[in-house]
N, C-alpha and C positions, 0 to 999 in steps of 0.2 A: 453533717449533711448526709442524708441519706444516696443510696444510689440511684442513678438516672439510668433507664431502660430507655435504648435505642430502639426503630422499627428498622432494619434495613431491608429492603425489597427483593423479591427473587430476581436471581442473577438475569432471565427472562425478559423480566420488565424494564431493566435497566437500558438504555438508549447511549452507548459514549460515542462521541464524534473523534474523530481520529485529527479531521483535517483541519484549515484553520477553516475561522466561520466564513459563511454562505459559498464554497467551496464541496464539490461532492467531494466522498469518501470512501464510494465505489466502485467498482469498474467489471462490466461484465461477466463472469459467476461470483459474483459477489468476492473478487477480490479487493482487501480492505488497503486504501491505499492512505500511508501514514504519514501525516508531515515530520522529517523538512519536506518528503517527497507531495507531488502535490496533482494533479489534475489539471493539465493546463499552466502557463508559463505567472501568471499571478498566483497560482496558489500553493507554488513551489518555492524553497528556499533560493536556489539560483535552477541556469539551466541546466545543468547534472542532474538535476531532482523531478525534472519536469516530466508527467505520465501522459502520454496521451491513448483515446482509447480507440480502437481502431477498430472495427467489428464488433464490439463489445469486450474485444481483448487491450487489457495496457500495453505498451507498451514504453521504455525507456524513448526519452524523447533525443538524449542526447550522442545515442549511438544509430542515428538516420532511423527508428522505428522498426530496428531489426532485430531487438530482444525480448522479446517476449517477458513480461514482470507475472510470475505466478503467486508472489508474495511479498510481504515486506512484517520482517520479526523485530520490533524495537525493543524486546526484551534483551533480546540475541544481540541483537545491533546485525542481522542479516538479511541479506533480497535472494529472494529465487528468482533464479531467469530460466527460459527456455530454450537450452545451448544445442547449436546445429551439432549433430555427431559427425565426426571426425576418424574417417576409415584406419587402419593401420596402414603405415606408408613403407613400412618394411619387404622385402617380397625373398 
């Protein structure tokens, strides 16, 4: 059998949805938010997962909307948040 030549598309063209279906998949600077985590309390795995977007920023829905979600890495299995800084309490 001879061999079969694929066409695969530029990486450009390609469209992957992250979230589950008819669920957005992203949140204000186009941070891409991945399921389990989700958009709203249906399109999250439970509510630890749930994003909401606040200004056009996510936010974790499960820590009162007081962390900021700058990412979500499922290669990594990682979330970036945006953590209050924390003075030194030494004197």
């Amino acid at each position: 059998m001879p061999p079969r030549n694929f066409l695969v598309p530029p990486l450009g063209t390609v469209s992957l949805k992250y979230a589950k279906p008819w669920c957005k998949d992203t949140c204000g600077n186009n941070v891409v938010i991945s399921y389990p985590f989700g958009i709203g309390a249906s399109c999250s795995v439970n509510e630890w997962y749930t994003v909401y977007c606040n200004s056009s920023k996510p936010y974790l829905a499960a820590l009162n909307e007081q962390l900021q979600l700058l990412g979500v890495d499922m290669e990594n299995q990682t979330v970036t948040v945006n953590m209050p800084k924390f003075s030194d309490c030494s004197q």
